[in-house]
N, C-alpha and C positions, 0 to 999 in steps of 0.2 A: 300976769296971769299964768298959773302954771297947768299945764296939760297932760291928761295921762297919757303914758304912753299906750302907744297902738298894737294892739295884742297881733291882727292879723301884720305888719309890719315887721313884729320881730318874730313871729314864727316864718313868714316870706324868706328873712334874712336869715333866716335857722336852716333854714331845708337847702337855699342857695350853698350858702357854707356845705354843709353837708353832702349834698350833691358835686360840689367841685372837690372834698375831702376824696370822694368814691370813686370820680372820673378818673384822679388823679391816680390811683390807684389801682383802675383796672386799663388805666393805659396803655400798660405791653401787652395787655390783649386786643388792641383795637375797639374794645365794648367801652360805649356810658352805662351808667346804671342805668339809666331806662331803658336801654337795650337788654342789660344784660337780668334786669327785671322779668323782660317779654321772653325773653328766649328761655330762662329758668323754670318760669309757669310754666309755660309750653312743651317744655321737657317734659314738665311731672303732669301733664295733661293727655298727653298723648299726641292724639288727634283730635283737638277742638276743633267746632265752626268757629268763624267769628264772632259770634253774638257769642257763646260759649266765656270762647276767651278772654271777651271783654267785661262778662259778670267774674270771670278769676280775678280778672285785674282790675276790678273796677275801675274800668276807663269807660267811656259812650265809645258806639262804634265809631263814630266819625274819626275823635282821636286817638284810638285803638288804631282805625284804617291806614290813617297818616304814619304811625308809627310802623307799622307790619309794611307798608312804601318801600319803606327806607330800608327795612332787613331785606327783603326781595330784589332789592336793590344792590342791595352788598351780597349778595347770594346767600344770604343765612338761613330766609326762612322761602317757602313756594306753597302756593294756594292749588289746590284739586278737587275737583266737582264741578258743578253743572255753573254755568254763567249767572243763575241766583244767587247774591252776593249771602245770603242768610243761610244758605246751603253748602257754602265755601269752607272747604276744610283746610287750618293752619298747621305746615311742617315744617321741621327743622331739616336742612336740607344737610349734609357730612361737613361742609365748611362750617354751620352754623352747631354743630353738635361738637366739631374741635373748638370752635371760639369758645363756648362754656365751659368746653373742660381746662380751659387754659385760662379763664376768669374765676373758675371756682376757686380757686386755692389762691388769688389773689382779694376777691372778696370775703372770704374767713379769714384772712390775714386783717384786712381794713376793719372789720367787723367786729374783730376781736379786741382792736386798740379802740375804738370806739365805745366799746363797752367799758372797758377799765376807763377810758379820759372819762366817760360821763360817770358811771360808779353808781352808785345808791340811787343815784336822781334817774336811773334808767327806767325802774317801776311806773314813777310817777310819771316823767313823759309820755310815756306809752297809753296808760291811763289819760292824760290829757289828749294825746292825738284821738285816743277810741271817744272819746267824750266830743270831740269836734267835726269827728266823723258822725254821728248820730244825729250832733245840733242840725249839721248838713241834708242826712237822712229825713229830719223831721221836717224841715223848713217849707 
């Protein structure tokens, strides 16, 4: 019996791949890409709340929450406003505004070879990711 392959499986091992391609490469900066994702929005945001921030990056808060932990953590980013978590405003604190500026030119470096290895089939990716974004929107 033969079986098709599992569409959400190799896109799984697509993103993996890809994710450790970008960690790898924003290594000398101390940042993963999902770091250096939050910190980047957050840049060109300003001062988000949370909730804010979490409709830029479409994450839910909770795993938004989890994430912003960890840069507070590392002293990258600091929360200010009243103890209403919805009212909480996300900053980049000078350590976390040097960490981007020192991932930036590591990430258009990855970026850029990423876009040559994939080549012509980049359109069409993209087009597939927005398309399985939506199926997800609709569900």
């Amino acid at each position: 019996m033969e079986f098709d392959k599992c569409l959400c499986t190799g896109i799984r091992q697509a993103a993996q791949a890809m994710t450790e391609i970008y960690d790898r490469a924003l290594a000398p900066s101390g940042l993963k890409i999902t770091m250096f994702r939050l910190l980047r929005r957050l840049s060109d945001a300003g001062s988000p709340t949370i909730t804010e921030l979490a409709e830029l990056v479409e994450l839910d808060r909770s795993s938004l929450s989890r994430n912003l932990k960890i840069l507070e953590r590392d002293g990258l980013v600091y929360f200010k406003g009243s103890d209403d978590e919805r009212s909480k405003v996300v900053q980049l604190t000078p350590a976390g505004k040097a960490a981007l500026k020192k991932a930036l030119p590591l990430w258009l470096k990855v970026q850029a070879r990423m876009k040559l290895e994939i080549g012509e089939e980049q359109d069409s990716i993209l087009a597939i990711m927005s398309k399985i974004n939506h199926a997800r929107a609709a569900s």
